[in-house]
PDB file with one MODEL, atoms N, CA, C and O in Angstrom:
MODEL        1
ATOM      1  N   UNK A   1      29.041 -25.210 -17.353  1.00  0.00           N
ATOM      2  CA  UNK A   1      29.490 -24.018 -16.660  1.00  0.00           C
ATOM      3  C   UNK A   1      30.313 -24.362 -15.440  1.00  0.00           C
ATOM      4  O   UNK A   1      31.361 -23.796 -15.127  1.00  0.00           O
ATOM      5  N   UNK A   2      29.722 -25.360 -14.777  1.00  0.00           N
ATOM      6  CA  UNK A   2      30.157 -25.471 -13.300  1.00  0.00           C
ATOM      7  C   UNK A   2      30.233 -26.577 -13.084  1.00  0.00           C
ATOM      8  O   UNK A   2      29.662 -27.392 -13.808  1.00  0.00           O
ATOM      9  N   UNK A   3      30.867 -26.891 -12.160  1.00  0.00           N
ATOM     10  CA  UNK A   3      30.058 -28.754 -10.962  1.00  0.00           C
ATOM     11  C   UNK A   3      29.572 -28.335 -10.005  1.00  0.00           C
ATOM     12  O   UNK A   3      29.997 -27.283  -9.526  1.00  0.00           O
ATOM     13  N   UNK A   4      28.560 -29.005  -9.441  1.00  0.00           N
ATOM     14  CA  UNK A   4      27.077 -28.835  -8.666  1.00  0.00           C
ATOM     15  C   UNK A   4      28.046 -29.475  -7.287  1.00  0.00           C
ATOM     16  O   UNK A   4      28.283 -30.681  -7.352  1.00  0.00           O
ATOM     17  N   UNK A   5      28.590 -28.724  -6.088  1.00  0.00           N
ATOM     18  CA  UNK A   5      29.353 -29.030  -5.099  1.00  0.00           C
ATOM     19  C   UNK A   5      28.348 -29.675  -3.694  1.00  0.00           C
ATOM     20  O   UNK A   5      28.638 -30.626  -2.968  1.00  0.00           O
ATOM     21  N   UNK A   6      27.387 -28.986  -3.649  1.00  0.00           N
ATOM     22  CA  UNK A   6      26.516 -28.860  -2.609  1.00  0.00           C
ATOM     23  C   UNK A   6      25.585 -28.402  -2.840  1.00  0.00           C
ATOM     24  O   UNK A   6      25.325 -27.974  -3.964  1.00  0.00           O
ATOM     25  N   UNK A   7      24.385 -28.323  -1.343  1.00  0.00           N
ATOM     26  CA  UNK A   7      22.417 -28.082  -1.505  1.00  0.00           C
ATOM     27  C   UNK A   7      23.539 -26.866  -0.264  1.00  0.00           C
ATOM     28  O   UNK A   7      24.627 -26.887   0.311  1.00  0.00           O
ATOM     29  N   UNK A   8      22.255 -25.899  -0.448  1.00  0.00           N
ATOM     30  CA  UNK A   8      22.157 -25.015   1.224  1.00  0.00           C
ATOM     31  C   UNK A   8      20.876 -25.372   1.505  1.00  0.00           C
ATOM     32  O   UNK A   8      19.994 -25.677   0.702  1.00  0.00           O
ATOM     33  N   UNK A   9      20.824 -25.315   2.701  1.00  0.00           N
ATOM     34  CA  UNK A   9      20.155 -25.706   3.233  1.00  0.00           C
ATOM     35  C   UNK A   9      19.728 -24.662   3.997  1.00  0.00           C
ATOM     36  O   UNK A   9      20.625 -23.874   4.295  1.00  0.00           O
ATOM     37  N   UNK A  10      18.257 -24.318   4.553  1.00  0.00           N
ATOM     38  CA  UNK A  10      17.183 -23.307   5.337  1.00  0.00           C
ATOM     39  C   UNK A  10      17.588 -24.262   6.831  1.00  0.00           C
ATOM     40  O   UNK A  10      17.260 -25.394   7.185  1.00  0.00           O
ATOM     41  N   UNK A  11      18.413 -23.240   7.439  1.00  0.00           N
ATOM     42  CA  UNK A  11      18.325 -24.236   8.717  1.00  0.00           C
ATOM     43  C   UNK A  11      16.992 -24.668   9.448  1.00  0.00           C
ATOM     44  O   UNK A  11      16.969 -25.758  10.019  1.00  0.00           O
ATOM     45  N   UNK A  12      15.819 -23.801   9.447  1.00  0.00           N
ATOM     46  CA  UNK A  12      15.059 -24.075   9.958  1.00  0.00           C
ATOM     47  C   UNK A  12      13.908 -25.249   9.774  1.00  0.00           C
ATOM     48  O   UNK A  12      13.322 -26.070  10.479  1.00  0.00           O
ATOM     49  N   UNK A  13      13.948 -24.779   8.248  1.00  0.00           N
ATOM     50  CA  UNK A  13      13.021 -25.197   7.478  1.00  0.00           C
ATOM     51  C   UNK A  13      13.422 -26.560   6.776  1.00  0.00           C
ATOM     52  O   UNK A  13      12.625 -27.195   6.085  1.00  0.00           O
ATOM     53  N   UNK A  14      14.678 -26.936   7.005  1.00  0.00           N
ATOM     54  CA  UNK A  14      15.709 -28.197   5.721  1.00  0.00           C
ATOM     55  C   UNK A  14      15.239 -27.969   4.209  1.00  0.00           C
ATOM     56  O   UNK A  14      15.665 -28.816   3.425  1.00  0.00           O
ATOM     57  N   UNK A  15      14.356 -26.868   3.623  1.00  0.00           N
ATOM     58  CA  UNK A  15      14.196 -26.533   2.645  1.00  0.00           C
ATOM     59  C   UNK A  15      15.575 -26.110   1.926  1.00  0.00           C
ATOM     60  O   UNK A  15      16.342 -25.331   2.492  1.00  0.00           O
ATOM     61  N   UNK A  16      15.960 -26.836   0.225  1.00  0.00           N
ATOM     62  CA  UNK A  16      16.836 -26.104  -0.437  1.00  0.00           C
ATOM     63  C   UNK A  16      17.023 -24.554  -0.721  1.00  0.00           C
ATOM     64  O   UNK A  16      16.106 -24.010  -1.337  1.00  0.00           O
ATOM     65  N   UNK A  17      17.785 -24.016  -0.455  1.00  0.00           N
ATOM     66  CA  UNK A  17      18.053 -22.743  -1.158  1.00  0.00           C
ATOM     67  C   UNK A  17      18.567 -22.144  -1.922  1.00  0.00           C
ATOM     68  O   UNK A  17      18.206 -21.255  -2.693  1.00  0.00           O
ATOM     69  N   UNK A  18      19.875 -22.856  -1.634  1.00  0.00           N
ATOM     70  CA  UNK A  18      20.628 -22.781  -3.186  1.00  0.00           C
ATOM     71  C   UNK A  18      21.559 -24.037  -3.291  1.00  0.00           C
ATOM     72  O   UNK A  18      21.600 -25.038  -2.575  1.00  0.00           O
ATOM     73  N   UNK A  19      22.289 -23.693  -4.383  1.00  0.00           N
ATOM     74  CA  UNK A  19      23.177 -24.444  -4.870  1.00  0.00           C
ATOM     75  C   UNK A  19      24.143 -24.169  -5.170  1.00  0.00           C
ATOM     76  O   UNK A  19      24.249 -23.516  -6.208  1.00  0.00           O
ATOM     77  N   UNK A  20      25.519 -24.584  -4.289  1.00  0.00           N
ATOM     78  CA  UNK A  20      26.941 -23.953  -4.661  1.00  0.00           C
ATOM     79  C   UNK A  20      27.289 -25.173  -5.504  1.00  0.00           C
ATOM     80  O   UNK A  20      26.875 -26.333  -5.499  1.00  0.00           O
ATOM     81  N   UNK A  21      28.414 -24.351  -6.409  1.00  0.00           N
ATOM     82  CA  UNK A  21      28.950 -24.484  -7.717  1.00  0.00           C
ATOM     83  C   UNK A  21      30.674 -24.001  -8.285  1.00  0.00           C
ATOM     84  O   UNK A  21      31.093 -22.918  -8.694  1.00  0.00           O
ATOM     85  N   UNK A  22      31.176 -24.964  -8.139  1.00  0.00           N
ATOM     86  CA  UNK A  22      32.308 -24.345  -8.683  1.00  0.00           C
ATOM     87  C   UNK A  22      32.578 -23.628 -10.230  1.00  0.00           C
ATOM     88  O   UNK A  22      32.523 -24.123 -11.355  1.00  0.00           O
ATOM     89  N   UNK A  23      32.806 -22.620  -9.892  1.00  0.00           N
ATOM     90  CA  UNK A  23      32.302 -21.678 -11.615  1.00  0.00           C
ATOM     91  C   UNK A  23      33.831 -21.019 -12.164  1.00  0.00           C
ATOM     92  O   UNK A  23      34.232 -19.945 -11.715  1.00  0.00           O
ATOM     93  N   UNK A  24      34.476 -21.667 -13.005  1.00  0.00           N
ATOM     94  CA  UNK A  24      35.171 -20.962 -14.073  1.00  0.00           C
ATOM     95  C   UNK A  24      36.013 -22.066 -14.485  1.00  0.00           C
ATOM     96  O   UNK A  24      35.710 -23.258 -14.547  1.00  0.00           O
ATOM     97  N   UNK A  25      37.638 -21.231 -14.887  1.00  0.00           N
ATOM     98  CA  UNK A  25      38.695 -22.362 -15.199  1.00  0.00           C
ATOM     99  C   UNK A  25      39.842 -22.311 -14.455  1.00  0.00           C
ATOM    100  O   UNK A  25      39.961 -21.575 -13.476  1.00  0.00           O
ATOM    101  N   UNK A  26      40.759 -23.104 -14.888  1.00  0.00           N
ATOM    102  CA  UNK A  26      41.674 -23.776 -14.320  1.00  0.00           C
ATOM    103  C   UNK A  26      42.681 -22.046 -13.145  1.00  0.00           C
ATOM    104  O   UNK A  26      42.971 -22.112 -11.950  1.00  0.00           O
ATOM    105  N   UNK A  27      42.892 -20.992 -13.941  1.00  0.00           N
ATOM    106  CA  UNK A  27      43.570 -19.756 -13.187  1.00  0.00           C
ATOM    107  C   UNK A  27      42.356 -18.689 -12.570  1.00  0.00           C
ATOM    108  O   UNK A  27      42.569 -17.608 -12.020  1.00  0.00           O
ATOM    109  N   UNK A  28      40.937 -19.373 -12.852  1.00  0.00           N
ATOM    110  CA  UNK A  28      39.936 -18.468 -12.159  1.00  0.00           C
ATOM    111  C   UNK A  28      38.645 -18.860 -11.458  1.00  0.00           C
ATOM    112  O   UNK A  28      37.509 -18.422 -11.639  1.00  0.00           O
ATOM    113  N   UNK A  29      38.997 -19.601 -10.786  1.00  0.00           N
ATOM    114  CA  UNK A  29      37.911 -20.610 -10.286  1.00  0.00           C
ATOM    115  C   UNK A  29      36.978 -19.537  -9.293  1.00  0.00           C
ATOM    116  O   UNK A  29      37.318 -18.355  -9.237  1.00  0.00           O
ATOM    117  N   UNK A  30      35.942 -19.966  -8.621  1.00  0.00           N
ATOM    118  CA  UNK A  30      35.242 -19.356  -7.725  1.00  0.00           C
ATOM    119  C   UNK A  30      33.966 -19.836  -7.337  1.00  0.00           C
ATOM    120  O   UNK A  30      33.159 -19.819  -8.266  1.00  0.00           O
ATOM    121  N   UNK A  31      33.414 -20.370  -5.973  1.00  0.00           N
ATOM    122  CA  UNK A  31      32.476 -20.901  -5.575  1.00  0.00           C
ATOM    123  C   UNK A  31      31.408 -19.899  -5.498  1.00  0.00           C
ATOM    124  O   UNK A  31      31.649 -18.793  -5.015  1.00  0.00           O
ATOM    125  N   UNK A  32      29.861 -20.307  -6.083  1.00  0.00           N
ATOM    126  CA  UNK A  32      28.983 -19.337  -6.300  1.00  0.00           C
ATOM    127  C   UNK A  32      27.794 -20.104  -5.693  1.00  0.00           C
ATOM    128  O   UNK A  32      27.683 -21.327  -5.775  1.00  0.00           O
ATOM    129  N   UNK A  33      27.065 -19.431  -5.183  1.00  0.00           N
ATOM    130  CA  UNK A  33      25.719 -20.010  -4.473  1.00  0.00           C
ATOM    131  C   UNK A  33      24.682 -19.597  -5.114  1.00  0.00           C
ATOM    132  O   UNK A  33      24.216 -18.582  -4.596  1.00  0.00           O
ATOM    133  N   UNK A  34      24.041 -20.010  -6.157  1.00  0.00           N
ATOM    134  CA  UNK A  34      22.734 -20.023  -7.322  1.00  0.00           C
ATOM    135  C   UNK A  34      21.280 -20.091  -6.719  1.00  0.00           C
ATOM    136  O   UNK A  34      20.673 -21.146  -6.903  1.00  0.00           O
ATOM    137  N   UNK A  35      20.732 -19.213  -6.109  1.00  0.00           N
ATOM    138  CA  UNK A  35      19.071 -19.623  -5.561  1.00  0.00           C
ATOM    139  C   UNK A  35      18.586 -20.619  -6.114  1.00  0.00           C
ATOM    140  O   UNK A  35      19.030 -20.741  -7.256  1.00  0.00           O
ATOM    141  N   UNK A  36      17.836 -21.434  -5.814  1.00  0.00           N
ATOM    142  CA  UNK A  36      16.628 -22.250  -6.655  1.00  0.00           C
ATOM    143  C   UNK A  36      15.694 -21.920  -7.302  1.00  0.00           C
ATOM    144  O   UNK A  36      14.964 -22.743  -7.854  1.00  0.00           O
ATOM    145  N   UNK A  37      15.504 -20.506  -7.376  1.00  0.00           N
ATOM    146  CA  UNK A  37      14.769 -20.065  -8.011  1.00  0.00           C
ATOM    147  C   UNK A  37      15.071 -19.935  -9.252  1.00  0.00           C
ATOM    148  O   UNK A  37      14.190 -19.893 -10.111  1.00  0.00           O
ATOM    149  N   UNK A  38      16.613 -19.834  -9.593  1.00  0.00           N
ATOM    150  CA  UNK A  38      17.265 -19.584 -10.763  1.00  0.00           C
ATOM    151  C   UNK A  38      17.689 -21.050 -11.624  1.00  0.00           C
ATOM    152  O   UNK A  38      18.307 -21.125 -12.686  1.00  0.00           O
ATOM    153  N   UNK A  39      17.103 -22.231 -10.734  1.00  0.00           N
ATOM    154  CA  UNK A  39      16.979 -23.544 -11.451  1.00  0.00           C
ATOM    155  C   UNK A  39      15.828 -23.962 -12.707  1.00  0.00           C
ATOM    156  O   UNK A  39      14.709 -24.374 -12.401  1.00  0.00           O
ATOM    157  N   UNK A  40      16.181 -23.828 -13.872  1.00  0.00           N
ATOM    158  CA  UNK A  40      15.134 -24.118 -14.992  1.00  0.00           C
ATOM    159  C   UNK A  40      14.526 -24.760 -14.467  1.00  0.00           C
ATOM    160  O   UNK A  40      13.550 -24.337 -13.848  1.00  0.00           O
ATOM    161  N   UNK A  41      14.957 -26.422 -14.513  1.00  0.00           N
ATOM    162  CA  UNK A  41      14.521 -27.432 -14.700  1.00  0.00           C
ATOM    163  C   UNK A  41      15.862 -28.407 -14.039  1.00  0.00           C
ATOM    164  O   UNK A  41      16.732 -27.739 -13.479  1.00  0.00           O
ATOM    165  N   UNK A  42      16.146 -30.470 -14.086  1.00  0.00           N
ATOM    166  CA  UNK A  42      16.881 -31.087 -13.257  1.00  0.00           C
ATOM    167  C   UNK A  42      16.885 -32.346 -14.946  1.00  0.00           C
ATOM    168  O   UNK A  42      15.916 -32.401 -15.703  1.00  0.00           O
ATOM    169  N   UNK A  43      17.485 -32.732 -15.040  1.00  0.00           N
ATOM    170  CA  UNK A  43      17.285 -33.922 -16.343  1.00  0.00           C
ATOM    171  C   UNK A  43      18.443 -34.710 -15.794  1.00  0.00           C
ATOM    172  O   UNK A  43      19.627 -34.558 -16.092  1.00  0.00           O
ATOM    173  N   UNK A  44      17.986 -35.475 -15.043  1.00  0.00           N
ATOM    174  CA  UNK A  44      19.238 -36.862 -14.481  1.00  0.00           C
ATOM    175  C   UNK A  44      20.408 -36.414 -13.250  1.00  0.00           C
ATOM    176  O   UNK A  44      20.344 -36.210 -12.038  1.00  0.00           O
ATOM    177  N   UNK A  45      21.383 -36.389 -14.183  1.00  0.00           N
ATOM    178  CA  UNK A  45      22.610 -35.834 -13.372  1.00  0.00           C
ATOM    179  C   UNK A  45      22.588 -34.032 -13.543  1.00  0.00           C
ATOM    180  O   UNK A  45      23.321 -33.345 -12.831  1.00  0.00           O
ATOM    181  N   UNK A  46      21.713 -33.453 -14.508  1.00  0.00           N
ATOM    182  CA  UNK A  46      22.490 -32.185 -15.296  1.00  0.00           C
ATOM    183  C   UNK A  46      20.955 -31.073 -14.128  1.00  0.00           C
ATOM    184  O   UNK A  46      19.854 -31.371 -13.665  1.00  0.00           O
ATOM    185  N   UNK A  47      21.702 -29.990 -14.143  1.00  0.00           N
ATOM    186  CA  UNK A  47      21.101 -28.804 -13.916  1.00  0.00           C
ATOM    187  C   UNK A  47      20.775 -27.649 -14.725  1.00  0.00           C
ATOM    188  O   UNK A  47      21.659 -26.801 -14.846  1.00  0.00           O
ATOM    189  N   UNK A  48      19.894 -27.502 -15.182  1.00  0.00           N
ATOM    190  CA  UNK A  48      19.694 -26.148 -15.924  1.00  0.00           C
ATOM    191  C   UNK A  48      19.310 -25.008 -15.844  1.00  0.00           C
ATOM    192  O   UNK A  48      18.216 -24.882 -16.395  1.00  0.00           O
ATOM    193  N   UNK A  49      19.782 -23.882 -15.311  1.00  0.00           N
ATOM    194  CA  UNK A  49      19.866 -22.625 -15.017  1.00  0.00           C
ATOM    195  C   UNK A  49      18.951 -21.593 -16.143  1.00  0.00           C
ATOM    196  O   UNK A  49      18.660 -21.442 -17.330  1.00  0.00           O
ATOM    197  N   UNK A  50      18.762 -21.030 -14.742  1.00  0.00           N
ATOM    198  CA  UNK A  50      17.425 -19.763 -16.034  1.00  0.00           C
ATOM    199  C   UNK A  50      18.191 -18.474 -16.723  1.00  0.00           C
ATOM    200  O   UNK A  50      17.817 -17.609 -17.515  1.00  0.00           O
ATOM    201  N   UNK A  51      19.597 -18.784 -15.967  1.00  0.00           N
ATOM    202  CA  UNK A  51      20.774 -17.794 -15.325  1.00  0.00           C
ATOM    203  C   UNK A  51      21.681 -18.202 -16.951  1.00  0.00           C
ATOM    204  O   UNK A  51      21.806 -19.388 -17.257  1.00  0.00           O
ATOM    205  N   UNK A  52      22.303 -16.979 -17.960  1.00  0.00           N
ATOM    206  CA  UNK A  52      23.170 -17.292 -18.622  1.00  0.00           C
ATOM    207  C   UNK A  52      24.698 -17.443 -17.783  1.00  0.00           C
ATOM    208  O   UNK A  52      24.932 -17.141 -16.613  1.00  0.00           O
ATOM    209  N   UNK A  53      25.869 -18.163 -19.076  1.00  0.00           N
ATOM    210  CA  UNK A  53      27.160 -17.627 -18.479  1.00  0.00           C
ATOM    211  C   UNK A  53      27.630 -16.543 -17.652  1.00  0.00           C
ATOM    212  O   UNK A  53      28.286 -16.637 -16.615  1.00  0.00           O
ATOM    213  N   UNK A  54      27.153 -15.341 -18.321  1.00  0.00           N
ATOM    214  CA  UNK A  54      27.300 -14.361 -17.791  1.00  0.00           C
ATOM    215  C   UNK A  54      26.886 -13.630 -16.597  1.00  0.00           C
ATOM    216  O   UNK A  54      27.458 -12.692 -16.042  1.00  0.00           O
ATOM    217  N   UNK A  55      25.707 -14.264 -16.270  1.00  0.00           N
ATOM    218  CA  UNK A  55      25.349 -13.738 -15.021  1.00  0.00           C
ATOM    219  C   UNK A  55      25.796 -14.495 -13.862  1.00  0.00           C
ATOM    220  O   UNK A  55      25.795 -14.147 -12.681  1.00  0.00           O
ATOM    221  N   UNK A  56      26.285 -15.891 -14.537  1.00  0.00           N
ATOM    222  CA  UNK A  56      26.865 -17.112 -13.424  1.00  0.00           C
ATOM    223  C   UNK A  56      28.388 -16.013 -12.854  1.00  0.00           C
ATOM    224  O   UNK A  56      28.682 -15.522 -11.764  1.00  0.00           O
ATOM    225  N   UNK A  57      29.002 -15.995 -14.118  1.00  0.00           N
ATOM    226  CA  UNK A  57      30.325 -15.280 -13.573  1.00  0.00           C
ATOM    227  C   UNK A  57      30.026 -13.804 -12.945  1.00  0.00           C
ATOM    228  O   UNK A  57      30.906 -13.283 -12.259  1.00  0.00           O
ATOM    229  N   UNK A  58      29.031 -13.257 -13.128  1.00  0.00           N
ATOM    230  CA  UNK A  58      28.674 -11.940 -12.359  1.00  0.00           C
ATOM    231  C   UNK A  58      28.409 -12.122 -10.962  1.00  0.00           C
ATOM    232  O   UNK A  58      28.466 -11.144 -10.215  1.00  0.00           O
ATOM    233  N   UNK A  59      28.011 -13.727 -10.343  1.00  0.00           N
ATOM    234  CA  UNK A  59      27.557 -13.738  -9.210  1.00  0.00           C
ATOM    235  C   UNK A  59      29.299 -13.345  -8.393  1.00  0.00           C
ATOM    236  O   UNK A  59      30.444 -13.111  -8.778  1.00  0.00           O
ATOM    237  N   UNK A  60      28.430 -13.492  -6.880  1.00  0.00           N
ATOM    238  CA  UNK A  60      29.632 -13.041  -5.564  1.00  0.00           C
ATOM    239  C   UNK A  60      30.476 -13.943  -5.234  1.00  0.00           C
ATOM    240  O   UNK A  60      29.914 -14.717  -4.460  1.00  0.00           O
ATOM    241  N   UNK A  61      31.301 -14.176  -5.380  1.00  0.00           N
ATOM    242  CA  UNK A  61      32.258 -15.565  -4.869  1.00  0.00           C
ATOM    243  C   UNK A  61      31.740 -15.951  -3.090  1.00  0.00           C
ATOM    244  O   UNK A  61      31.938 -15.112  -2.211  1.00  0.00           O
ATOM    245  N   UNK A  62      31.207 -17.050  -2.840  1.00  0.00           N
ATOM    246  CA  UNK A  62      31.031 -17.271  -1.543  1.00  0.00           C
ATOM    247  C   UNK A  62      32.309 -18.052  -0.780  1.00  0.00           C
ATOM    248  O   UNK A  62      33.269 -18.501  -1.405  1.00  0.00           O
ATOM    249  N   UNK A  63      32.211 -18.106   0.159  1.00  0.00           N
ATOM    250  CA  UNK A  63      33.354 -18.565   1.307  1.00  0.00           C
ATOM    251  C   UNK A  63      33.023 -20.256   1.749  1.00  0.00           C
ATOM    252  O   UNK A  63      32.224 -20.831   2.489  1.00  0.00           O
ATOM    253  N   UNK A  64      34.188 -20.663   0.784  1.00  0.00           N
ATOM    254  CA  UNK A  64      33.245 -22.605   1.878  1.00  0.00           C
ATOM    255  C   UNK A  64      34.491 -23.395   1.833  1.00  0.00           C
ATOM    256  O   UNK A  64      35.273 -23.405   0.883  1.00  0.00           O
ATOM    257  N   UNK A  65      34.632 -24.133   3.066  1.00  0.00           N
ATOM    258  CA  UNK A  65      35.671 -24.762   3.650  1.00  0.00           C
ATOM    259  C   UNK A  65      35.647 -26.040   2.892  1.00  0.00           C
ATOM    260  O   UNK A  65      34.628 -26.716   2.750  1.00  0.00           O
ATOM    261  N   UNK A  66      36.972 -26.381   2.346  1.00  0.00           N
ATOM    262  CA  UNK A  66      37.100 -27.448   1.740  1.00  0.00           C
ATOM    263  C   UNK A  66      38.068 -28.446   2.600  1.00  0.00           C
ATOM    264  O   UNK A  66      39.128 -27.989   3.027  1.00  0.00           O
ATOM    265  N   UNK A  67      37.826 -29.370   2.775  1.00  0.00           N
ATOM    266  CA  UNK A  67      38.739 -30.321   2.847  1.00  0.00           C
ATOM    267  C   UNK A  67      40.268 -31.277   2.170  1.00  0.00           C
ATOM    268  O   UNK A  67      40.728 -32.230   2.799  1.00  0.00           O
TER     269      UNK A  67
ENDMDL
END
């Protein structure tokens, strides 16, 4: 679906919260921030979402400064 860009982070707490993700293709890209709650499961490098395609592309496009 995506590449796994970054953790958010609970400022207070350094607890994960979510996980931004670059989500689509090449003319529709959009950075999405995924709760952890919506993390299946972790198998190596890969992430697995409880979340289909569809609800990935339903999420809000978030705002994050790239370099």
């Amino acid at each position: 679906m995506g590449k796994l860009d970054r953790l958010v982070l609970d400022e207070k707490s350094g607890a994960i919260t979510h996980i931004q993700m670059l989500e689509g293709h090449l003319w529709g890209k959009k950075d999405v921030a995924i709760p952890v709650a919506d993390i299946e499961f972790t198998d190596g490098e890969t992430v697995y979402l409880k979340l289909d395609k569809n609800a990935v592309k339903a999420l809000p496009a978030v705002k994050v400064k790239r370099k």
